[in-house]
C-alpha positions in Angstrom: 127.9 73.8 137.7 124.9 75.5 138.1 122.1 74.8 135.5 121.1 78.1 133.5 117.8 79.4 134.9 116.1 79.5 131.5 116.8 75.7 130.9 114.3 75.0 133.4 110.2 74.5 133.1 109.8 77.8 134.9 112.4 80.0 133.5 111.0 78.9 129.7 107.1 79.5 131.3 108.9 83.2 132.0 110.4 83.6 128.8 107.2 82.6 126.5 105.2 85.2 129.1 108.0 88.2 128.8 108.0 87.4 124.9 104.2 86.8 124.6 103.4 90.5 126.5 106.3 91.7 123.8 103.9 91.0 120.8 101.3 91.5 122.3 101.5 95.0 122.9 103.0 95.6 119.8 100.5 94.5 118.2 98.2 96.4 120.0 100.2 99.7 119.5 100.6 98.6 115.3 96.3 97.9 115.2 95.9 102.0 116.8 98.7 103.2 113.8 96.6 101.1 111.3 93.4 103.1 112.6 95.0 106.1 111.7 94.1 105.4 107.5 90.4 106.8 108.7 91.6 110.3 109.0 93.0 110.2 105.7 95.8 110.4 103.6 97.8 112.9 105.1 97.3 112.1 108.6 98.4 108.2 108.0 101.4 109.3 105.7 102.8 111.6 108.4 102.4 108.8 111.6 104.4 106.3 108.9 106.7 108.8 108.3 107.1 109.6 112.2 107.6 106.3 112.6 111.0 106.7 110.7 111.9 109.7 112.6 111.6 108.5 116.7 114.5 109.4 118.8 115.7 112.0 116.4 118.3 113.8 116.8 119.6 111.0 119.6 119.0 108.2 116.9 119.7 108.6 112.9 117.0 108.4 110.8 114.9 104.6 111.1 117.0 104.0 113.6 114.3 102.9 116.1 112.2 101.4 113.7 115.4 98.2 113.4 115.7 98.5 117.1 112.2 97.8 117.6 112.3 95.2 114.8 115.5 93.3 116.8 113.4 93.4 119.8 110.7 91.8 117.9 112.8 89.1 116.3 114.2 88.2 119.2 110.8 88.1 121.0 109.3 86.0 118.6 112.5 83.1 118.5 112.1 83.2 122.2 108.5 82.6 121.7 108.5 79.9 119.6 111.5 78.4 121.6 109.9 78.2 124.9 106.6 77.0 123.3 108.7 74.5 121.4 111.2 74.0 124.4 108.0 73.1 126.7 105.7 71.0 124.4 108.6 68.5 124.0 108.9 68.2 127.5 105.4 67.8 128.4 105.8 64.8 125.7 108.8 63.3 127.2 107.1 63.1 130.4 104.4 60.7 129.1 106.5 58.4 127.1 104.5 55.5 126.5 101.5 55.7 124.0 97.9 55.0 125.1 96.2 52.1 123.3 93.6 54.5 122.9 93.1 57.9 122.7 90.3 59.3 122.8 89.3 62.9 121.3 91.7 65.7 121.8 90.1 68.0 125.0 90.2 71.7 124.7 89.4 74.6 122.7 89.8 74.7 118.8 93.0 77.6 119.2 94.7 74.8 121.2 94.6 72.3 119.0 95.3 74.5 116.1 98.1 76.9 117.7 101.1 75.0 115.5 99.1 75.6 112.6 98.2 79.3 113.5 101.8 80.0 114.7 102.6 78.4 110.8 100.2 80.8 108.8 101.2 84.0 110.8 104.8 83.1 109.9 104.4 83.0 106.3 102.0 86.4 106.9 104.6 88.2 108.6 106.9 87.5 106.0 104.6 88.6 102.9 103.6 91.6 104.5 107.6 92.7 105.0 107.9 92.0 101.5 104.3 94.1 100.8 104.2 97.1 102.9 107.6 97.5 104.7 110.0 97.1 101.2 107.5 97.4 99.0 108.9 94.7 96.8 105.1 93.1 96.0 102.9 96.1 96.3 101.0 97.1 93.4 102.6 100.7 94.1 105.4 100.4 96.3 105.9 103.9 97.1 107.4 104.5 100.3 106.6 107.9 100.2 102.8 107.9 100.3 102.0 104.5 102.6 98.6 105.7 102.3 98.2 104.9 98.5 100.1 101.5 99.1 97.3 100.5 101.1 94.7 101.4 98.8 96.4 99.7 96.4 97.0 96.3 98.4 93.6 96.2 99.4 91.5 97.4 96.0 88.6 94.7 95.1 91.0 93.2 92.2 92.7 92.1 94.9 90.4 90.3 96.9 93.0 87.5 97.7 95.1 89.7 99.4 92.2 90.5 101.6 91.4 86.8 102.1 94.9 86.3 103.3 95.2 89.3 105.8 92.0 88.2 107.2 93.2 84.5 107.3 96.3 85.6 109.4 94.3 87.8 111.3 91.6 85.5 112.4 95.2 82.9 113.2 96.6 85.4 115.0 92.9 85.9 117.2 92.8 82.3 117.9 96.3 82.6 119.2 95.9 85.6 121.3 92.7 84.1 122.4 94.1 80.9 124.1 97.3 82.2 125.0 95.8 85.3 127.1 93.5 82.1 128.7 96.0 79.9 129.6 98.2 82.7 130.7 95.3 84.3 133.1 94.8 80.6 134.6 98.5 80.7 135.2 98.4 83.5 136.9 95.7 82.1 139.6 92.3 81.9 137.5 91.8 78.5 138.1 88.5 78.6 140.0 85.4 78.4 138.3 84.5 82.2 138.1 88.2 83.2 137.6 88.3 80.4 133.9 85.0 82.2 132.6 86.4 85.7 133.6 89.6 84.5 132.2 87.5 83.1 129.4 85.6 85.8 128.5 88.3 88.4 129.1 90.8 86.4 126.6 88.2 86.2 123.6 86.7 89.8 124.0 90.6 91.3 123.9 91.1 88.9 120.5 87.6 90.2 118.9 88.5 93.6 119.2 91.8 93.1 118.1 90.7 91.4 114.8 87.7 93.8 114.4 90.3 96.6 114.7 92.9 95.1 112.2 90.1 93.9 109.3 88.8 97.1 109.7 91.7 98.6 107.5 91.5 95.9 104.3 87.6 95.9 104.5 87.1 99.5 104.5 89.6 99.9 101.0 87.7 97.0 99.8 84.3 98.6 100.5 84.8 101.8 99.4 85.1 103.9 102.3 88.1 104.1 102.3 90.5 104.9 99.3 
């Protein structure tokens, strides 16, 4: 019997790259929505509420939005499945312990990626239960998202604040060495093509964070609310 493709190194390596491009441009797309609280109330609350409404009249109401958060369930198992899938085997392929080891090489995001990936979980999670039901916003009123925001954010509130940008910073650190490891991957492995790689990887995660903390910071400072 032939052995299913994904069960193999390469077929995981393809499935944590398919799932990793997934989020990644998702959260891409979710960081330009978030931007859209600058232009005020009543642009922000009618993008949220367009949100509900894509593929209408083909789809019923919110329709998309579950298809799209299906996709991203099953992009994230998959993830953290291949990641997991992988790092086990890289283990079992060293069996025996060293005497000795000396200090772990790399980057500070690879060492900390299980802890990241562990923080962004319970993030994702509170932020469901925050903005998407409602359930542990200070408003909850899925009518005007704008005002739940606001709300979320305001400076009585600062640990909510500290959280986001917690998460956010996680999910930068993240981004920032899977985008590097994925670009060497891909062929970057010469010295020029690691700091291109490099570079590229941690300017794509800065903007990314800047982009997101803009949103909390701005309620928190005033400008907006």
């Amino acid at each position: 019997m032939t052995a299913s493709p994904i069960r193999s190194t390469v077929g995981k390596k393809i499935l944590m790259a398919v799932t990793g491009i997934l989020l990644v441009l998702f959260l891409v797309l979710h960081m330009v929505g978030n931007l859209k609280i600058f232009f005020g109330a009543e642009s922000f609350d009618h993008y949220a509420h367009w949100l509900r409404s894509i593929g209408n009249p083909l789809l019923p109401e919110t329709w998309f939005l579950w298809i799209q958060r299906a996709v991203l369930t099953f992009a994230v198992l998959g993830h953290i499945w291949a990641a997991t899938a992988l790092a086990l085997r890289a283990r079992a392929a060293r069996p025996v312990r060293y005497a000795h080891r000396g200090k772990v090489q790399g980057s500070y995001a690879a060492r900390t990626m299980r802890w990241g990936g562990v923080i962004i979980l319970l993030f994702v999670i509170y932020h469901i239960l925050d903005l998407t039901t409602g359930h542990l916003n200070p408003v909850g009123d899925k009518a005007h998202p704008y005002g739940n925001v606001v709300a979320d954010f305001a400076p009585d509130r600062w640990y909510v604040t500290l959280f986001y940008t917690l998460a956010v910073v996680s999910v930068g650190f993240h981004l920032r060495h899977g985008l590097y490891s994925a670009l060497r991957t891909l062929g970057q492995q010469t010295k020029h093509g690691e700091r291109r790689a490099r570079a590229f990887a941690l300017g794509f995660a800065v903007v990314l964070c800047a982009g997101y903390l803009s949103v909390p910071f701005a309620v928190l400072t005033g400008l907006v609310g």
